[in-house]
BAMI-416993 format. One record per residue (C-alpha): residue in three letters; z, y, x. Coordinates in nm, 3 decimals. Example, Ala and Ser with C-alpha at 12.3 -4.5 7.8 and 13.67 -1.06 7.14 Angstrom:
// BAMI-416993
ala|0.780|-0.450|1.230
ser|0.714|-0.106|1.367
This chain:
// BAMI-416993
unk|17.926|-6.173|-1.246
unk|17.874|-5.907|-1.021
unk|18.171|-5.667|-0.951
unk|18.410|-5.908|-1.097
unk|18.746|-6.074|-0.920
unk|18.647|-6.414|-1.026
unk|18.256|-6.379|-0.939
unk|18.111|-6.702|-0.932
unk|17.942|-6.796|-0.594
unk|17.548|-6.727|-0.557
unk|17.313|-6.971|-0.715
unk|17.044|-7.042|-0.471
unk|16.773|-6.785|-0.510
unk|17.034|-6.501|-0.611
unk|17.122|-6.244|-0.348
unk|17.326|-5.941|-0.373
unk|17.133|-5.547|-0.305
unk|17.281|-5.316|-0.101
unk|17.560|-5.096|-0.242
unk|17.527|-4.736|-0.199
unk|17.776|-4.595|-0.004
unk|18.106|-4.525|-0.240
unk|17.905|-4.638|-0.516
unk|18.010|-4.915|-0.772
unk|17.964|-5.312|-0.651
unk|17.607|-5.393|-0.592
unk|17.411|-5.544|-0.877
unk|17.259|-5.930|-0.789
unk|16.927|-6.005|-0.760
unk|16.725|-6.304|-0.767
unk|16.439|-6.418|-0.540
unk|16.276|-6.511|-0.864
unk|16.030|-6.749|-0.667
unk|16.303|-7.001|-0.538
unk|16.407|-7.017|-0.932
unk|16.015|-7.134|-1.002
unk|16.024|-7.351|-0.721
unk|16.341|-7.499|-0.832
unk|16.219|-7.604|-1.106
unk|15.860|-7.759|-1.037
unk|16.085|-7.940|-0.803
unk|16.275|-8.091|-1.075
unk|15.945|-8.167|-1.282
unk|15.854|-8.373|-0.997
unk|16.171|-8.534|-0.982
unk|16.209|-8.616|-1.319
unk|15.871|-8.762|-1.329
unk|15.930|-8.998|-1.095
unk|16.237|-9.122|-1.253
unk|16.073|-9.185|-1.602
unk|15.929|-9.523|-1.475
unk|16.220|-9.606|-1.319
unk|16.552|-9.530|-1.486
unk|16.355|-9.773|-1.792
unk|16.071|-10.028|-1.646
unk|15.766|-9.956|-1.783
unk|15.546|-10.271|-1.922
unk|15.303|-10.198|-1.636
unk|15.586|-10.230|-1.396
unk|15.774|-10.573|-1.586
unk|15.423|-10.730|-1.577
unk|15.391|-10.755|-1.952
unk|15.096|-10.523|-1.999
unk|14.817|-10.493|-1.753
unk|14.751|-10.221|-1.525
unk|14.459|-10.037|-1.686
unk|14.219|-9.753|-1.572
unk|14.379|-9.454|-1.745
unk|14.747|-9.561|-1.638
unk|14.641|-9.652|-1.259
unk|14.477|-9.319|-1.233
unk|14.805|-9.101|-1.397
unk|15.013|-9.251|-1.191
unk|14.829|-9.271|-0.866
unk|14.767|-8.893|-0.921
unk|15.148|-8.788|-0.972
unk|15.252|-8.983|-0.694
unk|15.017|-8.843|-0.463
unk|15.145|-8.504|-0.605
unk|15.500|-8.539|-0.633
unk|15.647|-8.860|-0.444
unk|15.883|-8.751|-0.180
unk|15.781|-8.412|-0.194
unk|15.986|-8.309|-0.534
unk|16.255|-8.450|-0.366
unk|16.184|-8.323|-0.003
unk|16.162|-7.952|-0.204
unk|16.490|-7.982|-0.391
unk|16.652|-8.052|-0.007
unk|16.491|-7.741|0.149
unk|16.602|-7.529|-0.183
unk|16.973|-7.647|-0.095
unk|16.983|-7.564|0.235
unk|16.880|-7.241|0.114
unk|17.119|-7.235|-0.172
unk|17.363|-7.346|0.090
unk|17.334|-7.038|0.287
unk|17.349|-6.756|-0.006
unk|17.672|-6.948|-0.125
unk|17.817|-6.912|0.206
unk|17.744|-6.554|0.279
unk|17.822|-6.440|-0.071
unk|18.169|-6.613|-0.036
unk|18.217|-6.472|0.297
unk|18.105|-6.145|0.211
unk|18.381|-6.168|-0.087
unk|18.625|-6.242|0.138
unk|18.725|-6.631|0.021
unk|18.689|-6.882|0.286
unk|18.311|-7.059|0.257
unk|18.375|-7.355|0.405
unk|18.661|-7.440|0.183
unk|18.406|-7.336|-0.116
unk|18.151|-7.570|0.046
unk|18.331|-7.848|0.049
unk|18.510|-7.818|-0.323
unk|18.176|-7.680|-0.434
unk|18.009|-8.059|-0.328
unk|18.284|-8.294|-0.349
unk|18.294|-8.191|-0.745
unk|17.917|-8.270|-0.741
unk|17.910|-8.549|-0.606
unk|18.238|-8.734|-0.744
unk|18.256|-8.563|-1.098
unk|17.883|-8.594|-1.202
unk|17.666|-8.783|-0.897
unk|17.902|-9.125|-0.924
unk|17.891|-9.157|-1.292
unk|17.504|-9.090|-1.206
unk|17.491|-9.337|-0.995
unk|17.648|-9.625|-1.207
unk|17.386|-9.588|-1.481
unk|17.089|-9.522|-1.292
unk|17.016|-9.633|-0.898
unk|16.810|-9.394|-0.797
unk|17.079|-9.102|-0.846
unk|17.024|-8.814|-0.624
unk|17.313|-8.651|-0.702
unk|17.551|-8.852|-0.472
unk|17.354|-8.873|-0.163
unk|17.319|-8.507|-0.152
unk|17.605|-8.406|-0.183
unk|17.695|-8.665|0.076
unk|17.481|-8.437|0.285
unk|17.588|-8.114|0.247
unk|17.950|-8.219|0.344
unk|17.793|-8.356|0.653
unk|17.630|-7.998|0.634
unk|17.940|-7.815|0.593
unk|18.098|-7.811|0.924
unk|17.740|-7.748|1.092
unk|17.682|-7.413|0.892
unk|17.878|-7.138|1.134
unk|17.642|-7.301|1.426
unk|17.343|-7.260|1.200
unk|17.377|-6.918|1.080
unk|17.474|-6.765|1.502
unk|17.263|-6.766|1.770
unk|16.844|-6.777|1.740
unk|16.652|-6.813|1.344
unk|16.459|-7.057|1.539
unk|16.839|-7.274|1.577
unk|16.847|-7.464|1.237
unk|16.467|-7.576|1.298
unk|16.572|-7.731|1.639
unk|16.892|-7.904|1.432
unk|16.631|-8.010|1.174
unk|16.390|-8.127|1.425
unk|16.649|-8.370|1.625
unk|16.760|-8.493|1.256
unk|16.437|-8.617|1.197
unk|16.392|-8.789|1.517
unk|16.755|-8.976|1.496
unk|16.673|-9.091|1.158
unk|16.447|-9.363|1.222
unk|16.720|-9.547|1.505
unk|17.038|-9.543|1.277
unk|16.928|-9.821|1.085
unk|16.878|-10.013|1.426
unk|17.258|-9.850|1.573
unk|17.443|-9.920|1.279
unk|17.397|-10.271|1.181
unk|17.497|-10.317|0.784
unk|17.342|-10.424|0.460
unk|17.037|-10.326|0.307
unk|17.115|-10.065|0.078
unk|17.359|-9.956|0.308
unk|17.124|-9.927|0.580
unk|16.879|-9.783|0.325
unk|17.146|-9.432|0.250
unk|17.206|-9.397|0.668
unk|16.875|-9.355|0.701
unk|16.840|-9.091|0.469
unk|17.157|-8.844|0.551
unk|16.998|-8.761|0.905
unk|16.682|-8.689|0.726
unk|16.808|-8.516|0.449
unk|17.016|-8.298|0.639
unk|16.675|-8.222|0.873
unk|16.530|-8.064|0.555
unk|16.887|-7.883|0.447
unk|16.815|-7.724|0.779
unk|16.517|-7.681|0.730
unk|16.621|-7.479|0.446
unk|16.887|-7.292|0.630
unk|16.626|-7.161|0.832
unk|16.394|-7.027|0.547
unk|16.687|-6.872|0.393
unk|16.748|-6.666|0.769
unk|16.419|-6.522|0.725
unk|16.399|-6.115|0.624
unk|16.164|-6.216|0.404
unk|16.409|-6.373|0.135
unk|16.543|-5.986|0.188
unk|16.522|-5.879|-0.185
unk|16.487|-5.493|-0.052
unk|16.142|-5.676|0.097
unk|15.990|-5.818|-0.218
unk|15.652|-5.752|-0.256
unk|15.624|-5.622|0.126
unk|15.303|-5.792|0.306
unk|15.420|-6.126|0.480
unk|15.213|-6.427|0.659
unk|15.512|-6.651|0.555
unk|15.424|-6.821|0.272
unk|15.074|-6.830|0.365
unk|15.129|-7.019|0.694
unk|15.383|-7.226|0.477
unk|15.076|-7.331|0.284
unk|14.865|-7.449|0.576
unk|15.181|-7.631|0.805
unk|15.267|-7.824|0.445
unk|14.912|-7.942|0.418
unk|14.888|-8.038|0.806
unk|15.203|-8.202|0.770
unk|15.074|-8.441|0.515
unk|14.750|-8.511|0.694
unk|14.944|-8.608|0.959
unk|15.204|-8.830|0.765
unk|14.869|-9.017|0.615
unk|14.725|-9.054|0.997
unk|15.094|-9.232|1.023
unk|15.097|-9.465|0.784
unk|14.767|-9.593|0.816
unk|14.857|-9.657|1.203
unk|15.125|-9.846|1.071
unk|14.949|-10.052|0.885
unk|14.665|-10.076|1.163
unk|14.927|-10.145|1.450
unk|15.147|-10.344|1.289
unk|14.999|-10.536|0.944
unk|15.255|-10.709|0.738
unk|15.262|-11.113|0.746
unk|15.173|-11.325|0.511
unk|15.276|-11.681|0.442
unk|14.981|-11.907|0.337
unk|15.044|-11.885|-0.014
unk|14.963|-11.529|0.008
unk|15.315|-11.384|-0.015
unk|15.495|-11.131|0.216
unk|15.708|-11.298|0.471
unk|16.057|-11.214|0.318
unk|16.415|-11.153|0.577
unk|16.711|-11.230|0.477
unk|16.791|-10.927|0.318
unk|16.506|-11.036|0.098
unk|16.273|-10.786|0.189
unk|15.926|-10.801|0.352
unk|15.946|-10.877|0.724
unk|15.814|-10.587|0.937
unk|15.829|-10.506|1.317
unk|16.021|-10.191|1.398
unk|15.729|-9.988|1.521
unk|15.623|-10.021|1.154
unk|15.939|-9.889|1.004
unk|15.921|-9.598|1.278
unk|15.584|-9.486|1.214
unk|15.676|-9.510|0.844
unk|16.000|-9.265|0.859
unk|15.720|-9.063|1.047
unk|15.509|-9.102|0.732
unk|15.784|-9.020|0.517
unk|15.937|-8.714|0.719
unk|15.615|-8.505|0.738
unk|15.478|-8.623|0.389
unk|15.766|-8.531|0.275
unk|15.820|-8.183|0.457
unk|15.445|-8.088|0.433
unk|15.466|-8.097|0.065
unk|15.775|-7.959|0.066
unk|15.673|-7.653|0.281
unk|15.351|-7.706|0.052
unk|15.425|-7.641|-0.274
unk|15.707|-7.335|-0.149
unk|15.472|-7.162|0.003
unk|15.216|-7.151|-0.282
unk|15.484|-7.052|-0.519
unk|15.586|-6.755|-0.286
unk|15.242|-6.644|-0.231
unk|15.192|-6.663|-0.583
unk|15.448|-6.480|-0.735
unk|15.367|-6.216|-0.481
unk|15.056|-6.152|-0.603
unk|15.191|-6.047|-0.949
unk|14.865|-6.150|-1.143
unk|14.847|-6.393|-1.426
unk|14.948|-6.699|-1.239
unk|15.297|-6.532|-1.143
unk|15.355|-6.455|-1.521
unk|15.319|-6.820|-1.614
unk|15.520|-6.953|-1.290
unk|15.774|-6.678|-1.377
unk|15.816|-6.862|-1.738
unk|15.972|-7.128|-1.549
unk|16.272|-6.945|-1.403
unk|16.494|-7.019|-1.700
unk|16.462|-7.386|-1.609
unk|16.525|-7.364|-1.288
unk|16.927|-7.173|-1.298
unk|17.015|-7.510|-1.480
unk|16.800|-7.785|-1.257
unk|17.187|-7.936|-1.286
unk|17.188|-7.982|-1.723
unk|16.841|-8.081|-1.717
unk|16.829|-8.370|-1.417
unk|17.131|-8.572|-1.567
unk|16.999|-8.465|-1.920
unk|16.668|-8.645|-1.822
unk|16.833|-8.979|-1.761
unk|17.047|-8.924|-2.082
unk|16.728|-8.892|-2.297
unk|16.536|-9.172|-2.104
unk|16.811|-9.417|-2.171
unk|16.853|-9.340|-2.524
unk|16.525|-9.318|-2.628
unk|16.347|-9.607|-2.426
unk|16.654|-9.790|-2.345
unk|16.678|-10.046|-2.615
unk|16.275|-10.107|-2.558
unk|16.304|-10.181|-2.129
unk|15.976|-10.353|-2.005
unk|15.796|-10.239|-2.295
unk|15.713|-9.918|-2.338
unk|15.382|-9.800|-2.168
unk|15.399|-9.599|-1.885
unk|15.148|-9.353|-2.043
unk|15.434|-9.324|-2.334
unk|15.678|-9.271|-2.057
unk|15.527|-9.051|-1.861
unk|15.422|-8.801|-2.258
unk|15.822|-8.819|-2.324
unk|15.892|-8.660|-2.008
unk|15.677|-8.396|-2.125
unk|15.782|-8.353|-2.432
unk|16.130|-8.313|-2.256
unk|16.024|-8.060|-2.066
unk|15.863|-7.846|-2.335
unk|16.175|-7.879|-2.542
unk|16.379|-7.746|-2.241
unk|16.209|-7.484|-2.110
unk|16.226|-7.339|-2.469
unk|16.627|-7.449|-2.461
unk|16.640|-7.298|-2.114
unk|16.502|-6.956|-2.202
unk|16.668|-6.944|-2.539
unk|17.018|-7.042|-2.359
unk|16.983|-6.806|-2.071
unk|16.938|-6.496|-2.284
unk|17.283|-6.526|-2.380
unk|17.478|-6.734|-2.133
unk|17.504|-6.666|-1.760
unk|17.519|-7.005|-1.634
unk|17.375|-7.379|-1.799
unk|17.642|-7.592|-1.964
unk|17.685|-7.836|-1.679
unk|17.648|-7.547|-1.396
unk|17.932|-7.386|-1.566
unk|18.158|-7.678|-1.575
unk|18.080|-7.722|-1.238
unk|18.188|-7.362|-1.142
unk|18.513|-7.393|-1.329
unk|18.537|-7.707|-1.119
unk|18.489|-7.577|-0.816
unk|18.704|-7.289|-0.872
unk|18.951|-7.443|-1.068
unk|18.968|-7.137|-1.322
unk|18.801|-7.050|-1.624
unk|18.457|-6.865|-1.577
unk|18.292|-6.650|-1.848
unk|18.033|-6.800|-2.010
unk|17.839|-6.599|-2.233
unk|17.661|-6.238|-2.106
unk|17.817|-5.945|-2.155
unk|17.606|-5.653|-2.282
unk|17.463|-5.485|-1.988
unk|17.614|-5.123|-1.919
unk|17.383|-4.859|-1.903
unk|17.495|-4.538|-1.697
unk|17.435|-4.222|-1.820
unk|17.104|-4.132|-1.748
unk|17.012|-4.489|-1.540
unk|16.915|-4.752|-1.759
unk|17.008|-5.162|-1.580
unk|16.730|-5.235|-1.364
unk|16.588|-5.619|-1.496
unk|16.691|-5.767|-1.231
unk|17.045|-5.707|-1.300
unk|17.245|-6.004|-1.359
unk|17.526|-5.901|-1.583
């Protein structure tokens, strides 16, 4: 990759070291962290998606709710709802920003790169996604980040404090499109998201800005990820304080049979102060955990003891987040597919393990001799309408200086 014409653009987390002065091309270098981060994110997504790209028998009705299964999956939601997701935004925006200054700093044009880079995304793999499982993420995001595109030279000038301010009037116009743009439900449902998706994109954008994702820093003392920590866990009290005011201020109706009082949309009748306070809920839940769970990875892997050797055994399955989300929904369907409504959650919830023991061996194994994952490099290609290389090339050693380990050949 690095040095050559056709270098591939950055993956997020991968930034290139200074070159010494009439030296050869700078090796790359990761931020190994956002690679761990990456892909706890996607364990959180994918676990979320178990119960729902196949109903569980729990969820159909056909097998009561028991003990052992409330508590499982009260405590993953807790843990991941929203906040997987919120974290994968964040990492984008981040991703987002390496892309565009690697592209720049090769001399190609990055918005034209931005906007090949998600169009293929989204058309070629988020929309075939989409028409086999609903709750695609693939498609809205990439959505997004062509809404995200145009914004990026504003972003990246002026103050590091800029893209918080964007992110910060995202989250409060999210909430009123619904209300401006009158349209159907599920309609209504993906407005409301883009403004808040793009809030944590920018969110993003500003973390990437930071000297600290400076590679020449790693390891340098820094209250970043620390105070990361403690906003992400404020956040969520806060989002909690705001849904239980919802509920307090405005408490759902009930016909006298006991049922929700459904609209015409078919959904259960609430006053807009409720939905406000719970895009509140859902915006700081969803940013404290994402803030959260970055933070503690960073601080972490900084420390370099024993729990940085185990995150760091994770970084394989994070450079192909793409191969493994839309391999997730592949396995789901074929395995529990034929069997919708009744397979136990518990069952559910053990294959998605399994899947992600049998990847993260796939992942490392794979890596060691390929630079990209299968789909990331048919998305490349894609992108850049030219064959890539696929498999590594054995690192060069100069005389006397053996390739650092961070290299990326």
């Amino acid at each position: 990759m690095a040095g050559e014409p056709m270098a591939e653009t950055v993956r997020a987390g991968e930034v290139r070291a200074p070159a010494a002065a009439g030296g050869p091309p700078a090796a790359r270098r990761r931020v190994e962290f956002l690679d761990v981060a990456r892909a706890l994110a996607m364990v959180g997504v994918v676990l979320m998606n178990v119960t729902a790209v196949v109903f569980s028998a729990e969820s159909a009705g056909t097998r009561p709710m028991d003990t052992a299964v409330s508590v499982v999956d009260g405590a993953l939601s807790l843990l991941m709802s929203g906040k997987a997701r919120a974290m994968l935004m964040v990492l984008l925006g981040i991703g987002a920003v390496l892309a565009w200054r690697a592209a720049d700093g090769r001399g190609e044009r990055p918005f034209a790169l931005m906007l090949r880079r998600y169009a293929a995304l989204g058309l070629l793999f988020g929309l075939p996604h989409l028409l086999v499982f609903s709750g695609d993420i693939l498609t809205h995001y990439s959505i997004t980040a062509l809404v995200l595109a145009p914004l990026m030279p504003v972003l990246l000038s002026g103050g590091r404090w800029r893209p918080l301010a964007v992110a910060a009037a995202c989250f409060a116009a999210a909430p009123f499109v619904e209300y401006a743009v009158p349209v159907p439900g599920e309609w209504s449902a993906l407005l409301l998201l883009v403004p808040q998706t793009l809030g944590f994109f920018c969110a993003g954008v500003w973390l990437a800005r930071r000297p600290e994702l400076d590679p020449g820093r790693d390891g340098e003392p820094s209250r970043l990820p620390a105070a990361m920590v403690w906003t992400g866990l404020i956040g969520q009290v806060l989002g909690i304080a705001a849904l239980f005011a919802s509920d307090l201020l405005f408490p759902r109706e009930f016909g006298p049979d006991g049922v929700p009082v459904l609209g015409p949309d078919g959904t259960p009748v609430t006053a807009p102060g409720a939905e406000l306070l719970t895009s509140v809920f859902a915006t700081l839940s969803g940013l404290g955990g994402a803030l959260f769970y970055l933070g503690l990875v960073w601080w972490l892997m900084r420390r370099r003891r024993g729990a940085a050797r185990v995150l760091g055994g994770l970084a394989p399955l994070g450079r192909m987040t793409l191969t493994v989300y839309l391999g997730s929904t592949a396995v789901f369907l074929l395995v529990m597919g034929p069997w919708e409504t009744q397979v136990p959650m518990l069952a559910q919830y053990a294959l998605a393990a399994v899947y992600f023991a049998v990847m993260l061996v796939f992942a490392r194994l794979w890596s060691a001799r390929f630079r990209y994952g299968p789909l990331e490099w048919v998305w490349r290609m894609l992108v850049h309408l030219r064959p890539l290389p696929l498999r590594r090339r054995p690192r060069a050693v100069r005389a006397g200086a053996p390739a650092g380990p961070d290299t990326v050949p």
